[in-house]
C-alpha positions as CSV (number, residue, x, y, z in Angstrom):
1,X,145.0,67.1,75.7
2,X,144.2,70.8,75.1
3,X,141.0,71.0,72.9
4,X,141.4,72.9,69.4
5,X,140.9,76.7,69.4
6,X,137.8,77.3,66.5
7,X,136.4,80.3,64.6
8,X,133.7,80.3,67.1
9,X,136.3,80.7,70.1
10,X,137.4,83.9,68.2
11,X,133.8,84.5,67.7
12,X,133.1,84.1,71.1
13,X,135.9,86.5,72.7
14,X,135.6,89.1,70.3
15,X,131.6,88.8,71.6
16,X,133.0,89.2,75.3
17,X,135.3,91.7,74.9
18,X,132.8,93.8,72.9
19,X,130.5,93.6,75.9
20,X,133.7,94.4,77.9
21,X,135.2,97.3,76.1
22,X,132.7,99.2,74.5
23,X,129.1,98.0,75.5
24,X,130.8,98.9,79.0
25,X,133.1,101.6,78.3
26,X,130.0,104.1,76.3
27,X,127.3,102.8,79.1
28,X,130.3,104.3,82.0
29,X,131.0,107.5,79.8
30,X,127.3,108.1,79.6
31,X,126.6,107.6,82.8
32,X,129.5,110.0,83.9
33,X,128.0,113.0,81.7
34,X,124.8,112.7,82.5
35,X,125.8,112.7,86.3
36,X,127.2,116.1,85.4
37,X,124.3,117.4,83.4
38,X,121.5,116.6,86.0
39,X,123.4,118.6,88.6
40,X,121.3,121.5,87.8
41,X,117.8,119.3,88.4
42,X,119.1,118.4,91.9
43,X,119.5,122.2,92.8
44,X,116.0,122.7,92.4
45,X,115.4,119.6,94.3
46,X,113.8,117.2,91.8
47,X,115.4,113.7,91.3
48,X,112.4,112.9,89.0
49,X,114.1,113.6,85.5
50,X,117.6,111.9,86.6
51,X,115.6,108.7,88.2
52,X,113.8,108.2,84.7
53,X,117.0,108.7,82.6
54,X,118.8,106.3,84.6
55,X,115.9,103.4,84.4
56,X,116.0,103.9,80.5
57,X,120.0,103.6,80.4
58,X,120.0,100.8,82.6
59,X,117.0,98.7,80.8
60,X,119.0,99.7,77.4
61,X,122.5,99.0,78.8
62,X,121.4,95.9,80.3
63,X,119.6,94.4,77.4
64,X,122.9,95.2,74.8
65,X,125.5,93.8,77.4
66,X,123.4,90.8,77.6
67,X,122.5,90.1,74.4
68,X,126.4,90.0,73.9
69,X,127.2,87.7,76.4
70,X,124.2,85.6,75.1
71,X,125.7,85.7,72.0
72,X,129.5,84.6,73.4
73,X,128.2,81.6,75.0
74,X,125.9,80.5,72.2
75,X,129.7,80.5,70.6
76,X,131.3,79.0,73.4
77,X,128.6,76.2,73.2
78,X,129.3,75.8,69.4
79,X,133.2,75.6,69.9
80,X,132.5,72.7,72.8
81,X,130.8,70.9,69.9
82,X,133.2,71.1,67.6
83,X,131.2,73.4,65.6
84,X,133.7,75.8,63.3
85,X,136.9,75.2,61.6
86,X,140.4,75.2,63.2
87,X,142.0,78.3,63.6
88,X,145.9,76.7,62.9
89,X,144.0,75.0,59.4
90,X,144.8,78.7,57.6
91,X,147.8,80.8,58.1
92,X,145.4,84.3,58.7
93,X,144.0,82.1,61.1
94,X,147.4,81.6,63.0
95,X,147.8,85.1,62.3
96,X,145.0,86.5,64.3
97,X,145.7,83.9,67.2
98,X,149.3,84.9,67.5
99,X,148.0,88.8,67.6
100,X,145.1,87.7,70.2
101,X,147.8,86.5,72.4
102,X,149.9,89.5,72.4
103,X,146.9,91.4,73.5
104,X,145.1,89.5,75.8
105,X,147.4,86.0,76.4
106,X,148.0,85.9,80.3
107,X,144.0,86.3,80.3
108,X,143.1,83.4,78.1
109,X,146.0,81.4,79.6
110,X,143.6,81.8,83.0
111,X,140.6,81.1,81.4
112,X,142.1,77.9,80.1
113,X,141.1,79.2,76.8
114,X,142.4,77.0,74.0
115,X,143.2,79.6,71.7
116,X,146.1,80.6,74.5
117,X,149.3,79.2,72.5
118,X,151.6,77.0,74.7
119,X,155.4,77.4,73.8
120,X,156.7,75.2,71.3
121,X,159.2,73.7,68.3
122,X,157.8,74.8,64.7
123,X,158.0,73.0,61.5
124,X,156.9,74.2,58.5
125,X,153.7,75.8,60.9
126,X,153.3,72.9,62.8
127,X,154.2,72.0,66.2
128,X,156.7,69.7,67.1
129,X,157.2,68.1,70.7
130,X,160.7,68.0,71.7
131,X,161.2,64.3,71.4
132,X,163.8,62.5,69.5
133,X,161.3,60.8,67.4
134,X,159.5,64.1,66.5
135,X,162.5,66.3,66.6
136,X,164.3,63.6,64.0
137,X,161.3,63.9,61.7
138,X,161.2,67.3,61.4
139,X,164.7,67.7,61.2
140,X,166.4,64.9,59.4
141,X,169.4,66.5,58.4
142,X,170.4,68.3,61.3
143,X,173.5,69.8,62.3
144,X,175.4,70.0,65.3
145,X,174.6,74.4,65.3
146,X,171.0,75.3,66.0
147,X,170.1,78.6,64.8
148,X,167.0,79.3,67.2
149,X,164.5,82.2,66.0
150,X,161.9,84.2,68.5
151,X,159.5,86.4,67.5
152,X,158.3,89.3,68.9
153,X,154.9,90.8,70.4
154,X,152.1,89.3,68.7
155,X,153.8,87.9,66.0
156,X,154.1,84.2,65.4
157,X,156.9,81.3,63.7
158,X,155.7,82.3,60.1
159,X,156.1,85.8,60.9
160,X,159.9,85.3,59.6
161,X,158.9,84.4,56.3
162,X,157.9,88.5,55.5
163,X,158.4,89.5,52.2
164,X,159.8,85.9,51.4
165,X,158.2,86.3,47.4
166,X,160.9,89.3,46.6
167,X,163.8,87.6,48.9
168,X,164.9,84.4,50.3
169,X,164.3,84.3,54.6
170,X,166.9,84.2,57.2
171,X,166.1,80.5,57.6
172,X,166.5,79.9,53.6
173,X,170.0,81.5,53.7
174,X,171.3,80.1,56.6
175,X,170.0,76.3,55.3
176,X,171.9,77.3,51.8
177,X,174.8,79.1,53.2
178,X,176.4,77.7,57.0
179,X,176.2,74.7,58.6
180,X,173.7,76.1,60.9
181,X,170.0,74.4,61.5
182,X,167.1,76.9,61.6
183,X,164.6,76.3,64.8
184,X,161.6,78.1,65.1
185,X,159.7,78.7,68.1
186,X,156.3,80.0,68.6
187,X,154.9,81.1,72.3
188,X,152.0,83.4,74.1
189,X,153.8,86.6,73.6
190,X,151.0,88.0,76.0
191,X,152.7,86.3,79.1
192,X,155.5,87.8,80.9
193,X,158.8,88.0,79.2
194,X,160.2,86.5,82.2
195,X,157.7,83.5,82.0
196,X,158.4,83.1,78.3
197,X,162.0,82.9,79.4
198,X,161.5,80.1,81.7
199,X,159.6,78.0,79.1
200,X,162.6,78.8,76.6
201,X,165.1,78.0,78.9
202,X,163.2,74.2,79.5
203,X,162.5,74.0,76.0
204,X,166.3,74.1,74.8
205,X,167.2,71.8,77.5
206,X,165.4,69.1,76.2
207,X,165.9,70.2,72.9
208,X,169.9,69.5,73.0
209,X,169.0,66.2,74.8
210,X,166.7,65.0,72.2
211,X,168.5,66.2,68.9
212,X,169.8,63.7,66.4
213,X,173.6,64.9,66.8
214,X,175.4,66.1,69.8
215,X,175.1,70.2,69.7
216,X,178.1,71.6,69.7
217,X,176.7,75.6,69.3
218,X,173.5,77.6,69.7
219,X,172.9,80.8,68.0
220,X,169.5,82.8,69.3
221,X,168.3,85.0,67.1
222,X,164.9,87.2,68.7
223,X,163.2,90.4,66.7
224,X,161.5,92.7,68.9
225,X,160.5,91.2,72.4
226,X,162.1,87.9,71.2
227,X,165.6,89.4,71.7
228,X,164.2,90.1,75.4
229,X,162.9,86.6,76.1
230,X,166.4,85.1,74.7
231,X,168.2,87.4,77.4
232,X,165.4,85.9,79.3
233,X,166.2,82.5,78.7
234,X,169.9,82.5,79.2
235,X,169.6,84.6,82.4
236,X,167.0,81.7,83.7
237,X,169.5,78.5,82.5
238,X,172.8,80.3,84.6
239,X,170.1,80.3,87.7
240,X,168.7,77.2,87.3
241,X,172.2,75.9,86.4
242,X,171.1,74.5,83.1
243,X,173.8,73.0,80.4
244,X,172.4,74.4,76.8
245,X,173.6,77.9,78.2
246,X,177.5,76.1,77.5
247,X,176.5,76.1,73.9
248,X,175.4,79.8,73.0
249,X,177.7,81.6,71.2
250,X,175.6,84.7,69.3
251,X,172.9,86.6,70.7
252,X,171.4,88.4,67.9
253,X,168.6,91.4,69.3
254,X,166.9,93.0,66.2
255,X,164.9,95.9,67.2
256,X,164.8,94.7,70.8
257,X,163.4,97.3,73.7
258,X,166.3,96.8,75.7
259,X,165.7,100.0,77.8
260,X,161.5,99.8,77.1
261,X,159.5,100.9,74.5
262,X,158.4,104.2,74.1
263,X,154.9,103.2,72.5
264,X,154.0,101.0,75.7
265,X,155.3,104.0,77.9
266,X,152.8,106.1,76.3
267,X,150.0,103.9,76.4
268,X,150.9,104.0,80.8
269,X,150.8,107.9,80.9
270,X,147.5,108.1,78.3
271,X,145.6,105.4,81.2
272,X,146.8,107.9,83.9
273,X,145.7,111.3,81.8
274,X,142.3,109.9,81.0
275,X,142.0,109.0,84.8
276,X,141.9,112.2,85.9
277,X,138.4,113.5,84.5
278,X,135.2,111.3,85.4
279,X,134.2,111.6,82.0
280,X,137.2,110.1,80.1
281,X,137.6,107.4,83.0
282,X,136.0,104.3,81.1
283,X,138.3,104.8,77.9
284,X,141.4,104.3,80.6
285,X,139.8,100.5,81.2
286,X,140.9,100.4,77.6
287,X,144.3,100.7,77.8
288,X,144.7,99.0,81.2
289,X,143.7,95.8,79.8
290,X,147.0,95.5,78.1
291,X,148.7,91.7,78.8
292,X,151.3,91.4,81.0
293,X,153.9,90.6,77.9
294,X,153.1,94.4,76.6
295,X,153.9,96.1,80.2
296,X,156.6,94.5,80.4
297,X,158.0,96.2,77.6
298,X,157.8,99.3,79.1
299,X,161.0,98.7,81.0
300,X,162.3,95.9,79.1
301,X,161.8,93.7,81.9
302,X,163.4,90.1,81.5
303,X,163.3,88.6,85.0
304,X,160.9,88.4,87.6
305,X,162.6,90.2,90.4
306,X,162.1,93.5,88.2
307,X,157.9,93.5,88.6
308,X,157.0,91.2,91.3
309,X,155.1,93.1,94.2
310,X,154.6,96.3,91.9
311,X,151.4,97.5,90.4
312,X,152.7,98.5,87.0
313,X,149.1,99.3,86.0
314,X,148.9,102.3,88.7
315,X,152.5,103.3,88.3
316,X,155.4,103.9,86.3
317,X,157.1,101.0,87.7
318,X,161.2,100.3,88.6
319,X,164.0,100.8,86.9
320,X,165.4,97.2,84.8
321,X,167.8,95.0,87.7
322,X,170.6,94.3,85.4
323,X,171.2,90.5,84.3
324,X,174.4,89.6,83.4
325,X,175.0,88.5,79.8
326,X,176.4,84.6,79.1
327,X,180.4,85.2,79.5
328,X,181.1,83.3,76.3
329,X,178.6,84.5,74.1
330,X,178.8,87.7,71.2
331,X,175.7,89.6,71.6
332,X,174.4,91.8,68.6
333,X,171.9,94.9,68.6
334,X,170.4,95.6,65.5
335,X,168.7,99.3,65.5
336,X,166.9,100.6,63.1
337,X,165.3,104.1,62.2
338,X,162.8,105.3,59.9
339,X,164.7,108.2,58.8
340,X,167.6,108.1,56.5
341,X,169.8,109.6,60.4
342,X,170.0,108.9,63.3
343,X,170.2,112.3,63.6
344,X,166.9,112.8,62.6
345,X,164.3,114.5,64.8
346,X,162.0,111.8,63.4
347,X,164.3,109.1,64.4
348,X,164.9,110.6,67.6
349,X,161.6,110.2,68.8
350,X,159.5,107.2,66.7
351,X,162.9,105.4,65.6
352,X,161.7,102.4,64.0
353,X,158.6,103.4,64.3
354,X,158.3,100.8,67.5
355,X,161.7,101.1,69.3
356,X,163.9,103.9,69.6
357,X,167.1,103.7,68.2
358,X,168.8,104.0,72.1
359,X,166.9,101.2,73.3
360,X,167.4,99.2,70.1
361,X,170.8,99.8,70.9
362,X,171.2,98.3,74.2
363,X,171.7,101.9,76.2
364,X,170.0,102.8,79.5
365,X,169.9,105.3,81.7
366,X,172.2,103.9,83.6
367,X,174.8,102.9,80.5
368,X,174.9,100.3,78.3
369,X,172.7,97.0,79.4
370,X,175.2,94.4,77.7
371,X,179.0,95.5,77.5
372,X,180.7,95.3,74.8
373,X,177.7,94.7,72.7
374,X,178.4,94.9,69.5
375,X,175.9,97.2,67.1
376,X,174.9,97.3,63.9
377,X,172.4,100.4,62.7
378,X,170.1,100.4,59.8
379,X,168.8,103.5,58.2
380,X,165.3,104.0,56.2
381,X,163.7,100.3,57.6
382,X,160.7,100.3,59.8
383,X,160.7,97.5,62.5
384,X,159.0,95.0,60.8
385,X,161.3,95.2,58.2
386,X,164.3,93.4,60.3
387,X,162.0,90.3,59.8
388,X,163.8,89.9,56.8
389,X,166.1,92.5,55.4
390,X,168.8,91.8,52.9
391,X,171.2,93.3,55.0
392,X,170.7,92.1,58.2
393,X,170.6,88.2,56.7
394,X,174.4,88.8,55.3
395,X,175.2,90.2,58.6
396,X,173.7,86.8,60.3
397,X,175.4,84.6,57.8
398,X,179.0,86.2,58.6
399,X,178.6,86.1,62.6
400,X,177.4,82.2,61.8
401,X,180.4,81.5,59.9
402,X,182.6,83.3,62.0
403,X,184.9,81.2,64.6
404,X,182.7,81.0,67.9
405,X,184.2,82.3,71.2
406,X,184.7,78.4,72.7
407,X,182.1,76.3,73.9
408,X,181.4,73.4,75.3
409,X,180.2,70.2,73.6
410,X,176.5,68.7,74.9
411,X,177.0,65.2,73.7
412,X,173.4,63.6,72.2
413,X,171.6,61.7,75.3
């Protein structure tokens, strides 16, 4: 059983990554100048001056890394004990660990740190194993349409209930208005889409085995890089030849990097700038430490053929390998912009203020990713706005209610 992740986990990473990141990062940028400034001692042949600096900096250096990493054990220690409270037992808590694993995820998951989150069924924030017992607990009134919601980059399950005191949430709505029964899922958004995709794919297998009725339609709903690990998912079940993929009948994308995102692009070419001069070096350490889940985004990447063998931290990386959509499924792109056009030279370039209103939309270089996608564009709304916008949830309740393309029914094992 994984142990609990504690305050004093969060404690102790922030500790290590301080000592990582910016004890290490001002200590390289120091040493880098001052390289450069005692050039003019070592033309008049004396060391003596660049020696001394370099024993002080080292002895000061030295002292503040390890008085961190000190300092992240003693917390590390404490956590083993059982010393500090639960990070799930408060929602800023869950908050701060769903953000921690968009950042740094695929690294903790190696550590076999227990605040890396394993994919899983949500209930009312907690998780549920996808058992018949468990599942019929948490949902005793389910209905043969599962409605299955994925969240996006460092986001979590209760990231859906934005704005929830002014308006109902898409899970409200569809619980009051369809037949349809709302699934959350919550997973390590730090890990590779295509990884995520796997786990999803296994996760709705045995999620139509164990639920109460037989399924008869699955609707996946995915905001940001959720929408990438549904393609993910249903890319992963035709492979593996899996039968929930039968089922799907809506894809719903809102604000989904199809074609990469343009902030995650930038962050690639700022690394490589900063390379370039000794002095600005460190700070490229910085960005470079981004999870595997971020870079992934800067393509769109949803299978594991597209960055295998590539070293997307030194380059720009490979065009996206195009995986074909589910034949009897509806897909829908939801794009948004911050300007009242798209038209708009600000929407042009920040779109949503995440996602460009092209890549939102499903269109590559090479044409559009999903054919006959159909789109649906939403001036003036910021990307975490889709999370729960009036307009999008009436667009979600008609596509529910509207007569599937045919499926076939999974009978209840």
């Amino acid at each position: 059983m994984a142990s609990t992740a504690r305050t004093t986990d969060v404690a102790a990473l922030a500790l290590e990554y301080s000592d990582k990141l910016i004890i290490g990062t001002v200590r390289d940028v120091h040493s880098a100048i001052a390289k450069r400034a005692f050039r003019a001692t070592r033309l008049v042949g004396s060391r003596v001056p660049e020696s001394v600096h370099d024993a002080v900096a080292t002895s000061v250096y030295g002292a503040l890394s390890g008085a961190f990493r000190v300092s992240g054990g003693a917390a590390r220690a404490l956590a083993d004990k059982g010393v500090g409270a639960p990070v799930e037992a408060s929602r800023f808590g869950r908050q701060v660990r769903a953000a921690i694993n968009g950042l740094v995820g695929d690294e903790l998951r190696l550590l076999g740190d227990p605040q890396a989150i394993t994919m899983t069924l949500r209930h009312l924030g907690e998780d549920v194993p996808a058992t018949s017992w468990h599942v019929l607990k948490a949902w005793p009134k389910a209905t043969s349409h599962l409605v299955v919601f994925l969240h996006g980059l460092c986001e979590s399950d209760e990231s859906w209930e934005l704005g929830r005191r002014e308006r109902p949430t898409y899970a409200e709505r569809i619980v009051e208005e369809t037949t349809g029964t709302p699934v959350m899922v919550r997973y390590n958004t730090g890990l590779h889409v295509s990884e995520n995709g796997q786990h999803l794919d296994e996760l709705l297998e045995q999620l139509v085995g164990a639920w109460p009725v037989a399924v008869t339609r699955i609707t996946l709903v995915g905001h940001s890089m959720g929408g990438l690990v549904a393609r993910a998912a249903t890319n992963r079940a035709t492979v593996a030849g899996h039968q929930w993929k039968h089922l799907v009948s809506d894809v719903v994308c809102l604000g989904t990097p199809h074609a990469g995102a343009a902030l995650e692009k930038a962050a690639h070419l700022g690394s490589r700038v900063l390379r370039i001069w000794p002095q600005s070096r460190p700070f490229s350490s910085i960005l470079e430490s981004r999870s595997a889940g971020i870079v992934d985004l800067r393509h769109g990447y949803i299978t594991a053929d597209e960055w295998e063998g590539q070293d997307l931290t030194a380059r720009w990386g490979l065009d996206r390998i195009a995986a074909a959509p589910l034949p009897g499924a509806e897909y829908h792109f939801v794009a948004a912009t911050v300007a009242a056009t798209q038209r708009h030279v600000f929407s042009a370039v920040m779109g949503d203020l995440l996602v460009r209103f092209s890549s939102a939309s499903g269109i590559g270089r090479r044409g559009p990713i999903v054919e006959n996608a159909r789109l649906e564009y939403l001036p003036s709304t910021h990307h975490l706005a889709l999370l729960n916008h009036p307009r999008v949830a009436d667009w979600l309740i008609s596509w529910i209610k509207a007569h599937p393309r045919q499926t076939r029914s999974l009978s209840a094992r």
